[in-house]
Structure formats: structure tokens, C-alpha cells
TORVODREN-181299 format. One record per atom (N, C-alpha, C): residue in three letters; x, y, z. Coordinates in steps of 0.1 Angstrom, whole numbers, plus 5000, padded with zeros to 4 digits. Example, Ala and Ser with C-alpha at 12.3 -4.5 7.8 and 13.67 -1.06 7.14 Angstrom:
// residues 2
ALA513249435078ALA512349555078ALA513249675078SER512849785071SER513749895071SER512950005079
// end
This chain:
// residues 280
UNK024577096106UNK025677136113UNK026177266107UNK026577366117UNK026677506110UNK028677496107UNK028377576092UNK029877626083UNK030977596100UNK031077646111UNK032077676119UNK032677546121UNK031077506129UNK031177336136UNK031977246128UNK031277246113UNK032177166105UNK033577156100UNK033977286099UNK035077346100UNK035877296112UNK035177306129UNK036077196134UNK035977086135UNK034776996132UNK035076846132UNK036276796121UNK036776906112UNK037176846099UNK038376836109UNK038976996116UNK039976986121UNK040576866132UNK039676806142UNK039676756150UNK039576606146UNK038976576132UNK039576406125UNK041076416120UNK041276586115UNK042376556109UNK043376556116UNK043376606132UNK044176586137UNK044276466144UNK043476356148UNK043076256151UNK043676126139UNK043376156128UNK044376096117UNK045276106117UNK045976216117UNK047576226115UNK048376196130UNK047876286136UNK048976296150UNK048676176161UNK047176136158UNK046976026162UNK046076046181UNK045676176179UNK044876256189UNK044276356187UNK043576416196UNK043176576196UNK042376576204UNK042876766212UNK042176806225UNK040976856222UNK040476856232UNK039176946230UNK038976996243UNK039377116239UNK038777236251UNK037277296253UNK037277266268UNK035977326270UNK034677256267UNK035077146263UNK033677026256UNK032677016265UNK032976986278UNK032376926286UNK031777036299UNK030577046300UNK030177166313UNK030177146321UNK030377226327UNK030977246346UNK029577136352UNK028577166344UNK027677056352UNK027976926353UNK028276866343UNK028676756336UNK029276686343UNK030476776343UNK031676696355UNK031376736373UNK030476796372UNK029976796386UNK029376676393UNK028576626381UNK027776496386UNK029176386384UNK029876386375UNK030576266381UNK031376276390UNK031776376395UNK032876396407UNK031976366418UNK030376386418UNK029876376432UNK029676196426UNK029476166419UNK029475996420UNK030675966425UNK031575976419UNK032875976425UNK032975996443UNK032676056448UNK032176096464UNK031675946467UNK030575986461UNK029875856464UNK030575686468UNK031575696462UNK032075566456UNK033075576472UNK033775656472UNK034475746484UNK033975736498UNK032575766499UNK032075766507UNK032475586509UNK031575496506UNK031275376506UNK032475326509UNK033675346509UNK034975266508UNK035375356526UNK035175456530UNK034875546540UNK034075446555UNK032575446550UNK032475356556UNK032175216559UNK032975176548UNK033574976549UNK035374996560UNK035475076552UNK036875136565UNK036875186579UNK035475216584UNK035275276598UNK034675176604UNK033875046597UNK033274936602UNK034274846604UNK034874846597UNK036674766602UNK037174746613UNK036974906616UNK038274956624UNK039475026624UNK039275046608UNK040675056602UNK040675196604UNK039875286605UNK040175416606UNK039075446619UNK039475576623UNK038675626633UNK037875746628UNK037775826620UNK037675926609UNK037275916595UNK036075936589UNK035575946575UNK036276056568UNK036776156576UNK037676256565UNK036676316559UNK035176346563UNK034176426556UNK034776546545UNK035576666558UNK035576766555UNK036976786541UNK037376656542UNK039076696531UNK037876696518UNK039176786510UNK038276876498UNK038976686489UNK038076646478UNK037576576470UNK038976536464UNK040076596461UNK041676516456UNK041976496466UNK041876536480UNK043076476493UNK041976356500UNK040876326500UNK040376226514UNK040976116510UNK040876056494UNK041275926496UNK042175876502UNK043875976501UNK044876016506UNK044575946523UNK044176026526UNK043876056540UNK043475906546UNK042375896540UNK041475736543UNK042975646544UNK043175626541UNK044475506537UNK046075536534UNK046075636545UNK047175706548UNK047775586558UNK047775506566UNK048075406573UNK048475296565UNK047475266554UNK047375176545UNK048075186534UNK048275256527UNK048675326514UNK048375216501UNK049175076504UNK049274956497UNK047874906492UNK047174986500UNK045474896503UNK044675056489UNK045275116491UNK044175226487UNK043975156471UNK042275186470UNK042275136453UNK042575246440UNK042775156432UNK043375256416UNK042975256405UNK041075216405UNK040375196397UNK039175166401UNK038275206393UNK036675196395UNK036175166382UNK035575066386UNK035175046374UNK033674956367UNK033174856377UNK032574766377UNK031574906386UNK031774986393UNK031175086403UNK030575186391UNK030875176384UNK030775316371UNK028875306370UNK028175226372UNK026875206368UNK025975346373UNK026175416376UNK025575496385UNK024975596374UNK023975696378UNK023275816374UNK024275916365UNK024775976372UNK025976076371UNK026976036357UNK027675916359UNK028075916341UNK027775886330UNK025875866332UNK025275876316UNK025975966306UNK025476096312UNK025676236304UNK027176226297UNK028476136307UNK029576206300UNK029676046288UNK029475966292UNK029675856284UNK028775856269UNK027575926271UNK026675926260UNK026476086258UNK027276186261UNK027376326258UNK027676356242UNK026376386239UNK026176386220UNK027776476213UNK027976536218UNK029076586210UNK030576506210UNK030276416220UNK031676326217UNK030776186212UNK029876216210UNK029176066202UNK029276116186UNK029176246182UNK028976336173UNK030376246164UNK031276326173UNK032676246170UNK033176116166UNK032376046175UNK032875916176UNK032175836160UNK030975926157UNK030775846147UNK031275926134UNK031576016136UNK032276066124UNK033575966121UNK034175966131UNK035375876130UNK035075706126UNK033975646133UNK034075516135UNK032775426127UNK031175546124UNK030675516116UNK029475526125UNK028075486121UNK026775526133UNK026775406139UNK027375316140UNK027375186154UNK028175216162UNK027675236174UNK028975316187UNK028875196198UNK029775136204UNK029975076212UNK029975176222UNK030075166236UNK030975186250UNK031675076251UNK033275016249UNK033374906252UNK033774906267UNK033674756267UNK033874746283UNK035174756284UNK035874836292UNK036974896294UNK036575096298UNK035575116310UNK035075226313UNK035775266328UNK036475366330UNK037575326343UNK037575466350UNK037375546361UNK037775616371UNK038775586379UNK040175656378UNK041575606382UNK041775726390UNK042075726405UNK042675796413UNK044075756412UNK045175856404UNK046275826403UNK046775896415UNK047675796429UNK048275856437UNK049475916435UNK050175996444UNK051176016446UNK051975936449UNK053075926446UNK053875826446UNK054175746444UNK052975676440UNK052475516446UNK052475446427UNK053575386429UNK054175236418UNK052775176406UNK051975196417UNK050975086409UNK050175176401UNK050375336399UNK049475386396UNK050575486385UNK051475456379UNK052475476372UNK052275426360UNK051475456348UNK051175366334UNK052675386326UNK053175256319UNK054175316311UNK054175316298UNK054875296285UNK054275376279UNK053675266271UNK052975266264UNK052175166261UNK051175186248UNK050575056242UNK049575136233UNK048375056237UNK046875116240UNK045675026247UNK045874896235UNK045974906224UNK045874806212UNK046774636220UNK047774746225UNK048474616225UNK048174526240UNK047074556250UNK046374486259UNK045274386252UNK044874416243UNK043874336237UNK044074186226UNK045074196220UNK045174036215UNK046374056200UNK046673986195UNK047674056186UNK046874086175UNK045274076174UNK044374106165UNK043974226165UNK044274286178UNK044074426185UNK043974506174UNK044774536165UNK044674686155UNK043974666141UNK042674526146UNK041474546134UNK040574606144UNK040674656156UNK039574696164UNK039574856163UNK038574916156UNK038375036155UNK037675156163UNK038275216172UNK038175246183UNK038475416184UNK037975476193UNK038075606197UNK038275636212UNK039675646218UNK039975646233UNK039975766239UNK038975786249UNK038675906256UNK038675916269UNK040076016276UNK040376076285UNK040176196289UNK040076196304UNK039476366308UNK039976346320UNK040276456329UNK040676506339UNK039376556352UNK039276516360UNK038176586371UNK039176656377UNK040476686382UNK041376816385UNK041776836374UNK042476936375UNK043477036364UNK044876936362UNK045476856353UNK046276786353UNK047276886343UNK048676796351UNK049976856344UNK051276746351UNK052576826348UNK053676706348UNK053876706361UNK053376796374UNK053676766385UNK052776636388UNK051376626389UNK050776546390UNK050476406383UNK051076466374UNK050976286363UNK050476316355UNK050576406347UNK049976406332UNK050076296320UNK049376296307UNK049476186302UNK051076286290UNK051776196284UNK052376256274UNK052076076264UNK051976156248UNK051576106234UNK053276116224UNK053176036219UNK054176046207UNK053276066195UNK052976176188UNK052276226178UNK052576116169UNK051876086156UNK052275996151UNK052575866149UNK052775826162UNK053275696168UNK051675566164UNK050675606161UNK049675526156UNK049775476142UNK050475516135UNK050675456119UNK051275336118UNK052275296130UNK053175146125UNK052275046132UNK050875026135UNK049974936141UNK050574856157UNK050274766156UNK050874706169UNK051974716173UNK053074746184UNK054574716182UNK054574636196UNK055474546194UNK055974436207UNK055674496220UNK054974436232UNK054974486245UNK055674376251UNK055974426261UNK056374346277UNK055874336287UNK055974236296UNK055374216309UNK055974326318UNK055774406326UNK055974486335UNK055774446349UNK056074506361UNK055774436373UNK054074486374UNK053374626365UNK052074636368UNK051774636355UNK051874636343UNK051474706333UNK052474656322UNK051874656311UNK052574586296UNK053474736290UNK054474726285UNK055274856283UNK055874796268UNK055474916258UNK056774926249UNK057574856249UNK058574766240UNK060174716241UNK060474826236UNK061774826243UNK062874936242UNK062775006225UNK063274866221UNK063574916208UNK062574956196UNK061075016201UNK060175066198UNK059975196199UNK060375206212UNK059875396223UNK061275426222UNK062075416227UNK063875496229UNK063675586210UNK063775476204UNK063775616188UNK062775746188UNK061775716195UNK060475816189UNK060475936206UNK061075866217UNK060875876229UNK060876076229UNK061676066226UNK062376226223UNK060976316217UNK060576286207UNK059576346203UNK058076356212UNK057876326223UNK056776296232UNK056376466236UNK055176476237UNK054476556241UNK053276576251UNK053676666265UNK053176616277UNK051576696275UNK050476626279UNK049076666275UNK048576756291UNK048776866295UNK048276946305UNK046977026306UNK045676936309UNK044477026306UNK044077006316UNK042677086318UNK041877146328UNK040577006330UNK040177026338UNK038276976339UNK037377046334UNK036476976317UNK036177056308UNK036276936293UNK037476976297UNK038476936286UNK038576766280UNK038376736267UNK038676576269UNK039876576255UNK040876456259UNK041376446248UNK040976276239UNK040676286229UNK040776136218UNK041976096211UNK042176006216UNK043375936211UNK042575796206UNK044175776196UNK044275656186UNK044075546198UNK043675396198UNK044275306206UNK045575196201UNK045775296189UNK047475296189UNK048575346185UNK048275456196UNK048575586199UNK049775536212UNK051375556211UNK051975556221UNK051975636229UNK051475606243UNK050975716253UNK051775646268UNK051875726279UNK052075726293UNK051575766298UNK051675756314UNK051475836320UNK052175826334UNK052575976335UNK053876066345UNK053475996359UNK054575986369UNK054075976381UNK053776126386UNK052776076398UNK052076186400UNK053476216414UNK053776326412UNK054276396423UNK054476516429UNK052476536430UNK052276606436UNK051676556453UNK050676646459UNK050376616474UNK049276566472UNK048476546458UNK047376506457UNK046676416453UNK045176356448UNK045076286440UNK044676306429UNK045176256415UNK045076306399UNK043576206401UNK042576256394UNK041676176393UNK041276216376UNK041076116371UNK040876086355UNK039475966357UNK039076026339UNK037975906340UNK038675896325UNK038575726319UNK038775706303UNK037675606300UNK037275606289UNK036675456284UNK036975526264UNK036375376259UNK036075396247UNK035275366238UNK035075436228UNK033975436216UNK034675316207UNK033675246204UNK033975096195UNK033375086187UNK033975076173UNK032575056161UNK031674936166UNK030374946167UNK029874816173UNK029674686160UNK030174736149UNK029974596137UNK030874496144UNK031774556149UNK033274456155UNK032874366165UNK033374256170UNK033474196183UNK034774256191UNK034274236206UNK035374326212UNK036374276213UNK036374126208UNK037674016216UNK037774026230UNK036774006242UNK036674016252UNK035573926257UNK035473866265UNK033973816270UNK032973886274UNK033474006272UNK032274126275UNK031674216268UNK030774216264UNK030474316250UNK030174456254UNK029874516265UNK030074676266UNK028574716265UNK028174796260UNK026674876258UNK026774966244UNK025374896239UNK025374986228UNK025375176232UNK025775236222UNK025075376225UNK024175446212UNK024775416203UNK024275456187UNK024375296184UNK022875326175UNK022575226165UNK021275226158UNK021675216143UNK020175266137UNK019875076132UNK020874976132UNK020274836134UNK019674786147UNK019774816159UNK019474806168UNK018974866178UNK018474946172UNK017975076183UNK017375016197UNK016574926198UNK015974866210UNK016774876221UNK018574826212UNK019374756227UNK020074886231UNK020274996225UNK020575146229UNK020475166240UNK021475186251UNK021475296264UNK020275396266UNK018875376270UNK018175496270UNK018375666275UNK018875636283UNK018875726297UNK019675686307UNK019375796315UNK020675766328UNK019975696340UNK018675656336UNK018175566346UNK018575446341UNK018475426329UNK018375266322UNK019875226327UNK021075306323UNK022275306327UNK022475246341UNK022175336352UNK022075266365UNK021675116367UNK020675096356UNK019774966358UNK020974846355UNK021774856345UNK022474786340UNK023974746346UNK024974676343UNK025874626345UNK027074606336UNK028674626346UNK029174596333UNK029474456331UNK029274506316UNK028974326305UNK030274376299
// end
């Protein structure tokens, strides 16, 4: 690894240590995110026409540009439109970003050379408006069990539009990963912070506005949100995460190896083997 590179991996743990994140601009190529936006289509398409076989619509919305059809599709429906993909993720197109060497680079600098993908791999069309697609604030640690913050983990978000606070950006409380688990609540969609966790630190939050390219890594106990989208569009994000794989996930699902010099056999080969597989 050349004098520069190292120079920013140091920067990018150390901000990952302390603040409990860090951006990274420009990581990811225009190619990259081209193939998953056209899977993404794909997925679009299929929900397109399960909706015209219906009846439910009279129109596939071919021509709307890629943040407005889903809109469109289930403009009648709104209640019906989905806010996750996920079990659908098996496809060609997100080998590259799931197993893209420079954030595996990462992931084991931080986590060690056993890399999970745990199962928790998600494409979220965050709507406008719309309640159910409103995250509050929360830490991923605290969905997983109160054992959650022995799971050693690297959470990774990215944007397929240009996101910001009109559309729903994410905002972080720098820092906020040092006091391990803190109490959550039931929510009408979603487990949220108690009050008397977030209101002290709330103030200090910082809203994360990047491009497609761009990925940010966060703590998974890291207090994070995310803004309602109120723009005309759809916010479309992809997250999953890097898992030391010595761990169990506390899940009935174990995920897919990616790195492993104990197990090399069960390794992700390729983006064919990917497709072949399922999520476990």
C-alpha cells in the first residue's frame, strides 16, 4: 500500500474510532453504481408488471426517469408502495458494490480478515412523505439483542441520488458510539432512542449530504436518523454490513462469507456465484 493510501486508511479508522463514522468521497465508480441502479429497474420493472396484471394500473411509467416511476406506479396506492428490498438483492449488479475491494480493504482493517456480509443487505426507496419510511433515531446495535454491542461490525451506506435535508438525509451524533447500547422504544414503525438518551446529545447532530460515488461507515452504535424526505422524489439508498465472521450473528441467518483465509471454499466467488445464492 502506497505512503498516501496509508496515510488515509489511518485517517478514515481514526475517524471511524473517535466520531464513530467516516465519508468517503468518490469510492465508488460511476460504473459501479450504474449496475445497481439498473438492478434496481429491474426490481421496478417486476413490481410494474405484477401491477398491470392486476389491474391496478393502466401504465408501466416506462419513460419516468428512475427517482420518480415508483412514485408514479402507486400514486393511487401510496400505502401499498414498498420500502425495502431485500430478499430481491441476489442479483449480478451488487456483487461489485457488496464485495468492492476497497471497502473490504476497510472493513478488515477495522474488523480483522474474517468479513461477514451480514444478513441485513437492504435497497430502501425512501418516499416522500410517507410515515413508514421516516427512520428515527436510533442505533442498528440496539435491533439486534441486548448482546448487540459484542457484535463487531462496519455499517455501510450510500446514496444512488444526490442526498441532502430536503430529501431525507441521514444525520449522526459524532461520538455517540462510546456509551454502547442505550435504551430503545417501540415506535409505531421503528425502535427509537428514549428521550433521555438523544434530547442531551440531540443538539450536536450532524446532517450527512453526499452524492452517488460516495459511501459513508458508521459505528453500529453510532446514533443515527434519518430526515423525512420532503422532496417530489424518491431518496433511494442501498446499506448492509461488514461483520467479523469469528462472531455469530444472533440471527437465524448467517449472511455470506466475503473474506476468509479459514474458509476460503465458503467465500462469495463472483457475481455469478452471488446470483446463485440466497439470502441466509
Amino acid at each position: 500500500m502506497r505512503i498516501g493510501c496509508r496515510q488515509k486508511m489511518k485517517s478514515i479508522i481514526k475517524s471511524f474510532n473517535q466520531q464513530g463514522f467516516a465519508i468517503l468521497h468518490g469510492v465508488l465508480a460511476s460504473a459501479c453504481i450504474e449496475a445497481v441502479k439498473r438492478e434496481c429497474e429491474k426490481l421496478v420493472d417486476e413490481l410494474a408488471t405484477k401491477l398491470l396484471a392486476l389491474g391496478r394500473i393502466s401504465d408501466t411509467y416506462d419513460d419516468e426517469p428512475f427517482e420518480m416511476r415508483l412514485i408514479r406506479l402507486y400514486e393511487n396506492h401510496p400505502s401499498e408502495t414498498p420500502t425495502i428490498f431485500r430478499r430481491e438483492l441476489h442479483l449480478r449488479g451488487f456483487f461489485e458494490l457488496f464485495a468492492h475491494p476497497r471497502l473490504l480493504t476497510i472493513a478488515q482493517a477495522i474488523l480483522g480478515p474474517e468479513i461477514r456480509l451480514y444478513p441485513n443487505y437492504s435497497v430502501r426507496p425512501k418516499l416522500p412523505e410517507n410515515r413508514r419510511t421516516e427512520v428515527l433515531w436510533h442505533q442498528d446495535a440496539g435491533y439486534t439483542s441486548a448482546e448487540a454491542d459484542i457484535l463487531r461490525m462496519v455499517n455501510v451506506w450510500l446514496p444512488l441520488v444526490p442526498v441532502n435535508v430536503e430529501n431525507g438525509c441521514m444525520e449522526f451524533v459524532p461520538g455517540s458510539h462510546r456509551g454502547g447500547v442505550v435504551p430503545h422504544e417501540k415506535d409505531e414503525y421503528y425502535l427509537r432512542i428514549h428521550d433521555d438518551h438523544i434530547q442531551p446529545v440531540v443538539a450536536q447532530a450532524v446532517t450527512i449530504e453526499i452524492n452517488p460515488g460516495d459511501v459513508v461507515i458508521f459505528s453500529n452504535l453510532l446514533f443515527h436518523r434519518g430526515l423525512p424526505n420532503r422532496s417530489d422524489h424518491v431518496r433511494w439508498s442501498v446499506d448492509f454490513r461488514y461483520q467479523d465472521a469469528t462472531q455469530p450473528t444472533l440471527r437465524n441467518t448467517q449472511g455470506h462469507l466475503l473474506c476468509s483465509k479459514k474458509h476460503p471454499s465458503n467465500v462469495v466467488r463472483d457475481a455469478v456465484h452471488w446470483a446463485e445464492l440466497e439470502f441466509q
